[in-house]
TORKOL-912726 format. One record per residue (C-alpha): x, y, z. Coordinates in Angstrom, 3 decimals, decimal comma. Layout:
BEGIN
(site (X Y Z))
...
***
This chain:
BEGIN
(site (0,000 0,000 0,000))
(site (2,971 2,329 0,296))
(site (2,885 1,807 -3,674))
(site (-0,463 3,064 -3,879))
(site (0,293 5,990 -1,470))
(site (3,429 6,851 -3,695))
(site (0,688 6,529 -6,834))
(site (-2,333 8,546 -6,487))
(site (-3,581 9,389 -2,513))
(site (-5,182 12,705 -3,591))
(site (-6,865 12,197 -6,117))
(site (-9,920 13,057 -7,548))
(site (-10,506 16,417 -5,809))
(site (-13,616 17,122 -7,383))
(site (-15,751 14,429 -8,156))
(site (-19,028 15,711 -6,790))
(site (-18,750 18,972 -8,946))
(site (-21,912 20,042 -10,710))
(site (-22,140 21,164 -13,980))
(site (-24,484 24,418 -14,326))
(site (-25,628 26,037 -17,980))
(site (-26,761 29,665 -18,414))
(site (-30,106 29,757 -19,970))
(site (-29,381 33,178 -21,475))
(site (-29,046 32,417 -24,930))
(site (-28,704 28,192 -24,062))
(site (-25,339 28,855 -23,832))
(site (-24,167 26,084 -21,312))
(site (-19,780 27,193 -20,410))
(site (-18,057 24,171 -18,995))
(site (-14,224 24,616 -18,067))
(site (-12,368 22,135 -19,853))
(site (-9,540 22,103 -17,320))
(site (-11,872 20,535 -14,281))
(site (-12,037 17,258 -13,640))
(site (-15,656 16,217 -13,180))
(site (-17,600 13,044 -12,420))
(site (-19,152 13,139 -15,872))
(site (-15,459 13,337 -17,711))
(site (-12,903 11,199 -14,627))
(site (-15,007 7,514 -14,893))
(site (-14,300 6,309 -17,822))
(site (-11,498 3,286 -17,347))
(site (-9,900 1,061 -15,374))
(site (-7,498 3,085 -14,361))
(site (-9,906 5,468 -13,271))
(site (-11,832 3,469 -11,152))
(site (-8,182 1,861 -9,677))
(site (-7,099 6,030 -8,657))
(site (-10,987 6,131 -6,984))
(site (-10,337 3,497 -4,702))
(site (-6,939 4,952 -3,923))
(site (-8,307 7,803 -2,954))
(site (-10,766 6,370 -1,013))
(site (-7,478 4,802 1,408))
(site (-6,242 8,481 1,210))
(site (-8,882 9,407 3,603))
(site (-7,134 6,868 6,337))
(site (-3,953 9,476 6,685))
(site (-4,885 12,391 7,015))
(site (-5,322 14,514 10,318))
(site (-8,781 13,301 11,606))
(site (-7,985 9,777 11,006))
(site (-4,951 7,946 11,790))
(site (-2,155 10,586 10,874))
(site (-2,971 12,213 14,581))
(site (-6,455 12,819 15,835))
(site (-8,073 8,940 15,412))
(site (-5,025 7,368 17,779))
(site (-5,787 10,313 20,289))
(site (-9,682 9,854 20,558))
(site (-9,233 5,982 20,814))
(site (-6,002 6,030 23,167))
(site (-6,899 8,821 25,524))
(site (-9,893 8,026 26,913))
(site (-9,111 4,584 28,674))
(site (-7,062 3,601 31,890))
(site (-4,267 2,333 29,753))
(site (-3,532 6,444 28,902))
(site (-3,621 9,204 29,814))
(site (-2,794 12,620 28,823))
(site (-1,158 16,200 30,435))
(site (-0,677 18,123 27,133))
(site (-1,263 21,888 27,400))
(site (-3,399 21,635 24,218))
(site (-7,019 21,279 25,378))
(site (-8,165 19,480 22,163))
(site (-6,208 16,670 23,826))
(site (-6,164 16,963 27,499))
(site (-9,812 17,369 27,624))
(site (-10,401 14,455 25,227))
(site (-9,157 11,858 28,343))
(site (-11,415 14,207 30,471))
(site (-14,524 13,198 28,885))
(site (-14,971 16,955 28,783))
(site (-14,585 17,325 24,997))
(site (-16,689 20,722 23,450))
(site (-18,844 20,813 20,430))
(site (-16,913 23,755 19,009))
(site (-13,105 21,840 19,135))
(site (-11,193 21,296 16,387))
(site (-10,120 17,573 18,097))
(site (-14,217 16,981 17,249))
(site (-14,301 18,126 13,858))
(site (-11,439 16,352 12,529))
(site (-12,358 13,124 13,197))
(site (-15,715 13,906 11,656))
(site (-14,666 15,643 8,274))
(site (-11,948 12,858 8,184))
(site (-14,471 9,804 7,993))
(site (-17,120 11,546 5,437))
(site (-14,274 12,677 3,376))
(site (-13,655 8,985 2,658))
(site (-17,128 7,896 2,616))
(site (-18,087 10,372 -0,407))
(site (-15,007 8,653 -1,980))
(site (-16,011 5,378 -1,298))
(site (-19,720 6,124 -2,872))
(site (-18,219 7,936 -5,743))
(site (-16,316 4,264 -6,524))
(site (-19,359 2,179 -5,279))
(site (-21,531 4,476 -8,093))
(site (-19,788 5,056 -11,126))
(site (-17,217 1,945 -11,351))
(site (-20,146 -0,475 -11,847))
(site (-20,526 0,861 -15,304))
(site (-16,717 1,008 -16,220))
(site (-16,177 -1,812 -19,094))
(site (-12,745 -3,296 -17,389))
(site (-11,627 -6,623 -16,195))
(site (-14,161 -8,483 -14,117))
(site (-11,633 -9,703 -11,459))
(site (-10,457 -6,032 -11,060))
(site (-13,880 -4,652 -11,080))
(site (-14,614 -7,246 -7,881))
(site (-12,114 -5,931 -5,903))
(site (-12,085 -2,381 -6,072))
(site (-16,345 -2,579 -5,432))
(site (-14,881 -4,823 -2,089))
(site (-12,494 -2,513 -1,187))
(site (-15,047 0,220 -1,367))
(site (-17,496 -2,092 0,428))
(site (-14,893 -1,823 3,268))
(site (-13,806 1,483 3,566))
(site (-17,061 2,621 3,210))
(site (-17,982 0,440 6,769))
(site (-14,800 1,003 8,411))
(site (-15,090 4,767 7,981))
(site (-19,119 4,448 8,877))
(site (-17,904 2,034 12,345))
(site (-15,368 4,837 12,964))
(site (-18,211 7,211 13,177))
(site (-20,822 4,940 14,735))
(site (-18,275 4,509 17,306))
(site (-17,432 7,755 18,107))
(site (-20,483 9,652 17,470))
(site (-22,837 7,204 17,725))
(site (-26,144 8,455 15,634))
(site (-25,330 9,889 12,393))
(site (-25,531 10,956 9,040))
(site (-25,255 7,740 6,406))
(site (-25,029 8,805 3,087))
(site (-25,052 6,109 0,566))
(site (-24,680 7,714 -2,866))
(site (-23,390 11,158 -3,598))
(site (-25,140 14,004 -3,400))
(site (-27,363 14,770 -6,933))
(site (-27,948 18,331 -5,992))
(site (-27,346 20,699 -3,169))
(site (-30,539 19,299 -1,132))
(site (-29,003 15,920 -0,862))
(site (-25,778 17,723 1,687))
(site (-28,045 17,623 4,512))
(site (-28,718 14,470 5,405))
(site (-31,102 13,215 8,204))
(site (-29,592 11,784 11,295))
(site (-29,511 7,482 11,651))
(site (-29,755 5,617 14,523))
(site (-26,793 3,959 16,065))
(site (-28,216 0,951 15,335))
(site (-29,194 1,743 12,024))
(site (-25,332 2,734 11,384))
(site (-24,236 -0,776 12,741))
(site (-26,549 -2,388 10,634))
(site (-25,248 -0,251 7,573))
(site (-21,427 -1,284 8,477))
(site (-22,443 -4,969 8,848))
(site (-23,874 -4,971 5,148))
(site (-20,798 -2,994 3,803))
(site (-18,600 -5,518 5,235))
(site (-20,308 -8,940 4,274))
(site (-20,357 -7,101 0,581))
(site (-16,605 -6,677 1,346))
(site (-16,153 -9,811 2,199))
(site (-18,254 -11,794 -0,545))
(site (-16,035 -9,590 -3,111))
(site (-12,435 -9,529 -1,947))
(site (-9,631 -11,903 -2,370))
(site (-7,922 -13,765 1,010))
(site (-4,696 -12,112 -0,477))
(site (-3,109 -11,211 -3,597))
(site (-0,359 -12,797 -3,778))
(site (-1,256 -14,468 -6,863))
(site (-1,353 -11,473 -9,144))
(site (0,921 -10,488 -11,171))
(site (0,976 -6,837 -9,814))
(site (1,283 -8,232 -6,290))
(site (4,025 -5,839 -5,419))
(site (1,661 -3,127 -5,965))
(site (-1,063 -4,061 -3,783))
(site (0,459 -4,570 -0,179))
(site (-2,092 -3,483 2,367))
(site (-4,902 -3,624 0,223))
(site (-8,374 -4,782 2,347))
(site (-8,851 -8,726 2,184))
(site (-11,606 -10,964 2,686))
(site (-9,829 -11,657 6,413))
(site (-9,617 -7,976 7,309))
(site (-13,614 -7,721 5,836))
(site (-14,361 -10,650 8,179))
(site (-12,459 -9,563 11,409))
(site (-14,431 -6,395 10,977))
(site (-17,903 -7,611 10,253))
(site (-17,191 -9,806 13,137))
(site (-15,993 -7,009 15,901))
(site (-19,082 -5,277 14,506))
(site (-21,278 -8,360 15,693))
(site (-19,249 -8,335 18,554))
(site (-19,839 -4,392 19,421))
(site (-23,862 -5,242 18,814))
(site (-23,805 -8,242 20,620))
(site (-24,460 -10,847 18,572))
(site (-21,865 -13,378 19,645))
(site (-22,600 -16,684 17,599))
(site (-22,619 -14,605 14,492))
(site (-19,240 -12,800 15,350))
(site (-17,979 -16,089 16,637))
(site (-18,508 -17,547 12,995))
(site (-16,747 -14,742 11,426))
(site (-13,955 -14,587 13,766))
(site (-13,379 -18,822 13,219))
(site (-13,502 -17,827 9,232))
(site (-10,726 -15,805 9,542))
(site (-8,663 -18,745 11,999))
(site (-9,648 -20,996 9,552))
(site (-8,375 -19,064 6,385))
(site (-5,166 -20,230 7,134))
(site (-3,376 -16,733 6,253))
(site (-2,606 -15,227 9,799))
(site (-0,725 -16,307 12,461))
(site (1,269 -14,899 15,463))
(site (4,832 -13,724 15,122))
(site (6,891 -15,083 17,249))
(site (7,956 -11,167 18,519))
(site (5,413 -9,232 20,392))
(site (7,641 -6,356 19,140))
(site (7,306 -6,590 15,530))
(site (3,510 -5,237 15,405))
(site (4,483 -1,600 16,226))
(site (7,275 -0,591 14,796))
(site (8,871 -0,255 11,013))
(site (11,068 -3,330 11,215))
(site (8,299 -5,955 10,050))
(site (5,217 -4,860 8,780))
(site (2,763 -5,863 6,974))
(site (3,522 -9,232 8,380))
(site (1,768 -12,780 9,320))
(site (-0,158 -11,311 11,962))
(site (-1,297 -8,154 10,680))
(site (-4,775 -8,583 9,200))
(site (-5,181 -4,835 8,247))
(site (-3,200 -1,751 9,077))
(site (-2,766 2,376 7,678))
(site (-0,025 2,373 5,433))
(site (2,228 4,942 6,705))
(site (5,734 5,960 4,315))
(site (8,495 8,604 4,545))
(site (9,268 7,428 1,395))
(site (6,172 8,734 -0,120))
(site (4,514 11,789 -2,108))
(site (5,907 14,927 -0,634))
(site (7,286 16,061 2,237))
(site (4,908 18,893 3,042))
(site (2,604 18,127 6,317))
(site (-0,572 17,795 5,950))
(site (-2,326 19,853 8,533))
(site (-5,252 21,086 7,401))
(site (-6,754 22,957 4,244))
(site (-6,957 21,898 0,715))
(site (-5,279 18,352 -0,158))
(site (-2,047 18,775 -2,462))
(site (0,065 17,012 -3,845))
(site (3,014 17,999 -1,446))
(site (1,731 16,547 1,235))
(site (3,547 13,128 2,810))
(site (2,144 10,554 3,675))
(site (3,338 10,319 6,908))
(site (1,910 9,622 10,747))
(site (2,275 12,578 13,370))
(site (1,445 9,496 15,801))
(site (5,230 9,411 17,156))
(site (5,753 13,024 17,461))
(site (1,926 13,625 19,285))
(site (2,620 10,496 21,899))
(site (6,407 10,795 21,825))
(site (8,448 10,970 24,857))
(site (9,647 14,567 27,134))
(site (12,219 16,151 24,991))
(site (12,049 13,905 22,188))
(site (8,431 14,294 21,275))
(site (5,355 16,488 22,380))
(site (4,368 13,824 25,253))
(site (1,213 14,691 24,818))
(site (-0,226 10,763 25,894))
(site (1,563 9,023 28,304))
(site (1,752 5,156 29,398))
(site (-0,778 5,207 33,381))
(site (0,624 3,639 36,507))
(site (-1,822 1,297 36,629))
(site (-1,107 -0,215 33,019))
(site (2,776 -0,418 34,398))
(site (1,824 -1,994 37,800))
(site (-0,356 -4,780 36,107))
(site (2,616 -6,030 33,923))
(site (3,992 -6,615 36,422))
(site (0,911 -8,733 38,280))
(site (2,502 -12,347 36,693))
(site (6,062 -13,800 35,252))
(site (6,813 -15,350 32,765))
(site (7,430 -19,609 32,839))
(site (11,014 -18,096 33,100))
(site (10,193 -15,516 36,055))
(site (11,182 -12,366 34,423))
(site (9,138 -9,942 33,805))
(site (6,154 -9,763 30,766))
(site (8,228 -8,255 27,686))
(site (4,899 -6,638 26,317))
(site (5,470 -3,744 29,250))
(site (9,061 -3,077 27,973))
(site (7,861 -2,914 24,081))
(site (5,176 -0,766 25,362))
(site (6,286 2,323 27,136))
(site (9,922 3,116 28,135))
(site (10,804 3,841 31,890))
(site (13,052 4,094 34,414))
(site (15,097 0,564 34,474))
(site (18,421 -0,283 34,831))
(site (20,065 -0,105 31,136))
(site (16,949 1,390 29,084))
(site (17,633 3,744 26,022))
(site (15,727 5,642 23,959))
(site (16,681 7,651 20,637))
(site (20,507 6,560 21,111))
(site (20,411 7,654 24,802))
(site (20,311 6,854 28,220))
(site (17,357 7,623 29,787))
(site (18,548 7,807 33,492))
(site (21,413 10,123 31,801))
(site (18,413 12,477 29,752))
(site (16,046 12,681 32,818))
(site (18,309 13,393 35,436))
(site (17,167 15,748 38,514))
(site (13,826 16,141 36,444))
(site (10,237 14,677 37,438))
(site (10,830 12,536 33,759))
(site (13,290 10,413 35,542))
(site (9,846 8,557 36,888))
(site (7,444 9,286 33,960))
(site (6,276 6,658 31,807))
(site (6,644 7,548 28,164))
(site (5,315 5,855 24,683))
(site (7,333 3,368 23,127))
(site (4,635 1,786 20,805))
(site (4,988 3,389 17,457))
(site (7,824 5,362 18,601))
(site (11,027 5,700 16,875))
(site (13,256 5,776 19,605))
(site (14,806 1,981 18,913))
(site (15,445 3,304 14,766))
(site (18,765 5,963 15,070))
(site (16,687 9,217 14,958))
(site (17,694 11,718 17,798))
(site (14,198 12,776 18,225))
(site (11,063 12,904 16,480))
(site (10,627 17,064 15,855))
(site (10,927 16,232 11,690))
(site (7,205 15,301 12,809))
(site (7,005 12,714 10,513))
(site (6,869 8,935 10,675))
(site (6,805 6,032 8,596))
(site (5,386 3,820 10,705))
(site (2,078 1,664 10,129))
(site (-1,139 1,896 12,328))
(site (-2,037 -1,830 12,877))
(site (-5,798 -1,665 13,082))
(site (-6,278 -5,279 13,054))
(site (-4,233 -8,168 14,072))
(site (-4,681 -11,872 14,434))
(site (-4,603 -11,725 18,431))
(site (-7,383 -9,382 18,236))
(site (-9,522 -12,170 16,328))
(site (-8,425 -14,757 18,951))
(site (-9,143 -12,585 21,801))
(site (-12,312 -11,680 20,468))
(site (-13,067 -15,233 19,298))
(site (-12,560 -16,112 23,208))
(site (-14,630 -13,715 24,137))
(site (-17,365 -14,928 22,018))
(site (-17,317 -18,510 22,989))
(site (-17,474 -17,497 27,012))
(site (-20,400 -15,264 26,313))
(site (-21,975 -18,854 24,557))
(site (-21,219 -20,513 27,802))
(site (-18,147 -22,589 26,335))
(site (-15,794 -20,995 28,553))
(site (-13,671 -24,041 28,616))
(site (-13,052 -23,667 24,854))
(site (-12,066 -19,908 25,350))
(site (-8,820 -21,244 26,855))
(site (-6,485 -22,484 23,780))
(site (-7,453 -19,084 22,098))
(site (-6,325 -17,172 24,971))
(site (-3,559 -19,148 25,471))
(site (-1,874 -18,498 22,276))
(site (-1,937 -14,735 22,810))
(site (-0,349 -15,553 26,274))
(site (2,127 -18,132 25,265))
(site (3,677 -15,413 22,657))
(site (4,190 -13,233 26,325))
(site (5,753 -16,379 27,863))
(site (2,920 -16,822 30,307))
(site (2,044 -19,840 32,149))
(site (-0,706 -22,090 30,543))
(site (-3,947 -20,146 31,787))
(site (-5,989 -23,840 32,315))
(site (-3,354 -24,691 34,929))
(site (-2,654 -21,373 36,408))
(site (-6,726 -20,007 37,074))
(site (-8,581 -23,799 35,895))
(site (-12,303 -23,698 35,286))
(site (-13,282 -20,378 35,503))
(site (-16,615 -19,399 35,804))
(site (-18,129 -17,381 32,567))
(site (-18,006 -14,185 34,627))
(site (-14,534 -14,670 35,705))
(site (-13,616 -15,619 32,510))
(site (-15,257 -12,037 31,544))
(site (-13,034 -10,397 33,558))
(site (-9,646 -12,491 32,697))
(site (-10,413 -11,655 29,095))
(site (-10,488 -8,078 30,300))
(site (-6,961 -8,753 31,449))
(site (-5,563 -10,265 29,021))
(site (-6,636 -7,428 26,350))
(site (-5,618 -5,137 28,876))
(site (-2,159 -5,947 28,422))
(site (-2,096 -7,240 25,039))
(site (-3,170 -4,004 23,204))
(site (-2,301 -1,128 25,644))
(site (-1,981 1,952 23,279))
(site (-3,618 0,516 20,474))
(site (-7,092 2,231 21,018))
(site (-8,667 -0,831 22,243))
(site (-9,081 -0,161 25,912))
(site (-11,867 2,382 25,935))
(site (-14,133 0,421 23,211))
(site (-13,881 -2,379 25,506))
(site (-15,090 -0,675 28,532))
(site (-17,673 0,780 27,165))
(site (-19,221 -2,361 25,396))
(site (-18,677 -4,249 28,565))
(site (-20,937 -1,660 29,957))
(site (-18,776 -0,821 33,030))
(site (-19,397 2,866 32,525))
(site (-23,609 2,043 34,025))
(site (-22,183 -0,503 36,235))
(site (-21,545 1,609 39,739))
(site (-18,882 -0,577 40,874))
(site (-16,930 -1,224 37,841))
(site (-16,968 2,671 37,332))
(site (-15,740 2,908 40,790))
(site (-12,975 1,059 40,068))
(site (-12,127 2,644 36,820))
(site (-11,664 5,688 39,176))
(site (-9,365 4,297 41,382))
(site (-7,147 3,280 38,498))
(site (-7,159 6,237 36,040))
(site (-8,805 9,710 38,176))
(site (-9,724 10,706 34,544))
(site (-12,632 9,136 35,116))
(site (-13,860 11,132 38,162))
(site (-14,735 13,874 35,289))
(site (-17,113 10,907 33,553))
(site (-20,821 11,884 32,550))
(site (-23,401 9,941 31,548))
(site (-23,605 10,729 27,506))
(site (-19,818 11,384 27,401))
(site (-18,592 7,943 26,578))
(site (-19,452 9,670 22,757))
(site (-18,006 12,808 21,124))
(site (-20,230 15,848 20,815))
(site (-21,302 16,359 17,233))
(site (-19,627 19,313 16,320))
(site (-21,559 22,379 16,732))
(site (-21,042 23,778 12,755))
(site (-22,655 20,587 11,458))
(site (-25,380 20,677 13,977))
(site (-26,003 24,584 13,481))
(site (-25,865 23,765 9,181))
(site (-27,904 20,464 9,417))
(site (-31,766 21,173 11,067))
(site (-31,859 16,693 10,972))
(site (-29,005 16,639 13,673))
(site (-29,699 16,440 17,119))
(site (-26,914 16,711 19,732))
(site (-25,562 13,760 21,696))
(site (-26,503 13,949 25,227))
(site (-24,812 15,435 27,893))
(site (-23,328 18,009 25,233))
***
C-alpha cells in the first residue's frame, strides 16, 4: 500500500462537482480544465485512482495521521494525557466541546472517505474493465465505506449515512440514523466486502503493488468485531473462526514486531494504515486543501512521543505499568509486552541513542512513563521534531480475532473452549498455561480475565476504551468505581460522554441533527 500511497492518494478532488448552464441564450460554459464526475469515470485506471483515494482518507489529520489514535487512546485507563493543548487533554477528560477542532477532525476525516467510497461504489459499476479487477475495487469500497461508517458509529454514535453522492445541493443535509441503524449499515458494507475480496493477492501479477490492500480476512475480522460491538456473539464467533480458519494469519513469534517499522505488513497483521516517509511529498498535511506535497506520513510518534524527544502529549498510566507486572513469565522475568510498550526508568533502558537515566536526570521525567509503541526511539533518529513517521497503524491483528473469538465462545457458555485461544496470545508473552494457572473459571470470571488479558495485550492501540464501554462498566456503579481508582480521569465521567459531541457547525448547518446527550 505504500505503492499506492506513492501513486495517487489525492486524487480526484472534485468528483461531486456540478455542472451548471446559463439559460441566457442556451449557452451552457463548462471549463475544460476541471475534472468532473461526468469526464474522470471512464477506465480502469480510473476506477483503480478512486479506490486509492478512497485509502487516502485513512492518513490524514482526523484519522490515523494524529487525531483517530488520540480519541481511541486517551480516553481509557491504559492512557492518559497532560498536554497543554485542550483538544487533547480534555479528550481523556470526557470533557470534549462541540466547538473543538479535536471533534471536527475526526468527523470531516471519515465523510471525506465515505463520499469517496460512494463515488467508486456508483460510477465503477458501469466502467467496461476486467471483471476480477472490477470485484475488488467494489470490495475494497465495500470496506472502507464500513470502516469509515464504524469509525463514526463509534465515536459519534447516531449519524448521518449517506449512501450515494449528493445529486444536488438538497441531498448535503442528510437526516440523522440511529446507532443501530449505522451498525446495521457497516455490517452490510462488510459482508459485501467480504463476498467480493480476495484472502490475499499474492497471486497477481501486480502483487508488489497491492500490499495493504483490504482482504476478505480484514472484511471478516471487521464484520465480526461489529457483531461483537452489537452483541451478537454466535454470528461474530462464525466470522472470527472464518478468519482462523483461512489459514493466512498467524502470530509472530515477537510481540515487538507489530508496532514498529522493522516488520510490517507481516503474518499477523490482518489490516493496518499504510504509513511511508518514502512517499509523495514532504509537506505536512495539517489542514486545508489536499495537495500534492503533502507526505504521507503519521504525526502518531511526534503527538505520543516521549519529554524532549516528542510532544508527550499521551503518556503510558501507573496502573497499566503496575499490572505487567501482576505475573512472570514460565522463566520468572518480567512480561516483555510492558518493555515494548512504554519506556521507563530501568536499569540499562535507552531511547533515541540515549540513556534515559542520563536524559532525565534531577527532572520529574526520571519517573514518567513515556510511549514506546509506534515510537522511533529503537530506529537511530535523535528525536522525532521532523514530525514525521513512517510507521504503520495496525488496526487489526490476528490476536485481536483470537481474543475476540474467546470472548465470544465465554459469552456462549463454552468458557472451557475460550482457553487455547487465549492461550496463544499468552504463550507469545511467555505466560504460564492459563488452564493450569486459574482452571475452570466461571463465565463471569472468565469475563473479567479476558479483560486482562486485552488489557495488556493491546495497551496503546485504542482498544481499551471500546472495551469498557461495550462491557458496559461505565452504568455498572462498581466497575466505574474502580475505573476511578485506576485512572482519576474518570472522576470527570458523565453519563452521555462515553461519545463525542457532534460538532456544533454541522449541527447549526444540518436542522436533521440532534446533539448527543450530555453536550
Amino acid at each position: 500500500m505504500k505503492n499506492i500511497y506513492m501513486k495517487t492518494v489525492v486524487a480526484i478532488l472534485a468528483l461531486s462537482a456540478f455542472i451548471t448552464g446559463c439559460k441566457k441564450g442556451d449557452l451552457d460554459t463548462i471549463n475544460p480544465n476541471a475534472q468532473t464526475t461526468q469526464t474522470f469515470w471512464q477506465n480502469a485506471s480510473d476506477a483503480v485512482k478512486g479506490i486509492n483515494a478512497a485509502y487516502g482518507s485513512l492518513i490524514i489529520d482526523g484519522s490515523y495521521m494524529r487525531f483517530s489514535p488520540i480519541v481511541e487512546n486517551t480516553r481509557g485507563d491504559d492512557a492518559t494525557s497532560y498536554s497543554p493543548w485542550d483538544q487533547i487533554y480534555n479528550m481523556g477528560k470526557f470533557n470534549m466541546q462541540s466547538t473543538g477542532d479535536g471533534v471536527l477532525f475526526s468527523w470531516t476525516a471519515y465523510y471525506q472517505g465515505i463520499l469517496r467510497a460512494n463515488e467508486v461504489l456508483k460510477y465503477v459499476p458501469a466502467i467496461n474493465m476486467d471483471a476480477d479487477l472490477k470485484k475488488r475495487v467494489l470490495g475494497q469500497a465495500y470496506f472502507l465505506r464500513g470502516l469509515y461508517y464504524f469509525h463514526l458509529a463509534d465515536f459519534y454514535k447516531n449519524v448521518p449515512m449517506p449512501l450515494v453522492p449528493a445529486g444536488s445541493s438538497t441531498d448535503y443535509f442528510q437526516k440523522q440514523q440511529t446507532q443501530d441503524v449505522v451498525w446495521a449499515q457497516v455490517i452490510s458494507d462488510f459482508k459485501a466486502a467480504k463476498d467480493l475480496l480476495p484472502a490475499s493477492y499474492t497471486t497477481l501479477t501486480t502483487a508488489d503493488n497491492q500490499v495493504g490492500r483490504a482482504t476478505k480476512g480484514a472484511a471478516a475480522a471487521f464484520l465480526g468485531k461489529t457483531y461483537l460491538f452489537t452483541k451478537k456473539y454466535a454470528e461474530a464467533a462464525a466470522e472470527f473462526k472464518s478468519v482462523i480458519d483461512l489459514g493466512v494469519y498467524s502470530l509472530v513469534p515477537n510481540y515487538y514486531d507489530n508496532f514498529f517499522a522493522n516488520n510490517e505488513n507481516n503474518a499477523e497483521s490482518i489490516f493496518e494504515v499504510q504509513f511511508s516517509r518514502d512517499a509523495g511529498g514532504t509537506d505536512l498535511g495539517w489542514g486545508g486543501d489536499p495537495s500534492s506535497g503533502w507526505g504521507r506520513t503519521s504525526s502518531r510518534a511526534i503527538t505520543f512521543g516521549a519529554a524532549s524527544f516528542g510532544f508527550t502529549d499521551v503518556q503510558p498510566t501507573p496502573v497499566l505499568y503496575n499490572e505487567y507486572l501482576e505475573e512472570k513469565t514460565t522463566t520468572g522475568a518480567v512480561d516483555p509486552r510492558l518493555d515494548v510498550t512504554m519506556y521507563y526508568n530501568k536499569p540499562g533502558e535507552r531511547l533515541y541513542n540515549q540513556s534515559f537515566a542520563a536524559r532525565y536526570a534531577g527532572s520529574s521525567s526520571l519517573n514518567a512513563l513515556f510511549c514506546h509503541k509506534y515510537e522511533n526511539g529503537d530506529s537511530g533518529q535523535n528525536d522525532e521534531y521532523d514530525w514525521r513517521s513512517g510507521i504503520n497503524e495496525r488496526l487489526m491483528r490476528y490476536a485481536d480475532v483470537l481474543l475476540m473469538y474467546a470472548e465470544c465462545l465465554n459469552e456462549l457458555g463454552q468458557t472451557s473452549d475460550a482457553y487455547p485461544f487465549i492461550q496463544q496470545v499468552r504463550g507469545r508473552a511467555g505466560l504460564p498455561n492459563l488452564a493450569t494457572v486459574k482452571p475452570n473459571l466461571t463465565q463471569a470470571q472468565m469475563r473479567d480475565q479476558i479483560g486482562h488479558e486485552r488489557f495488556l495485550e493491546f495497551s496503546l492501540e485504542g482498544h481499551r476504551f471500546d472495551d469498557i464501554r461495550r462491557w458496559g462498566w461505565l452504568q455498572d456503579a462498581t466497575k466505574l468505581a474502580w475505573l476511578k481508582t485506576r485512572d482519576p480521569e474518570f472522576n470527570t465521567y458523565t453519563p452521555g460522554k462515553e461519545y463525542l459531541p457532534i460538532p456544533l457547525t454541522e449541527v447549526q448547518t444540518n436542522t436533521g441533527l440532534v446533539q448527543n446527550t450530555g453536550y
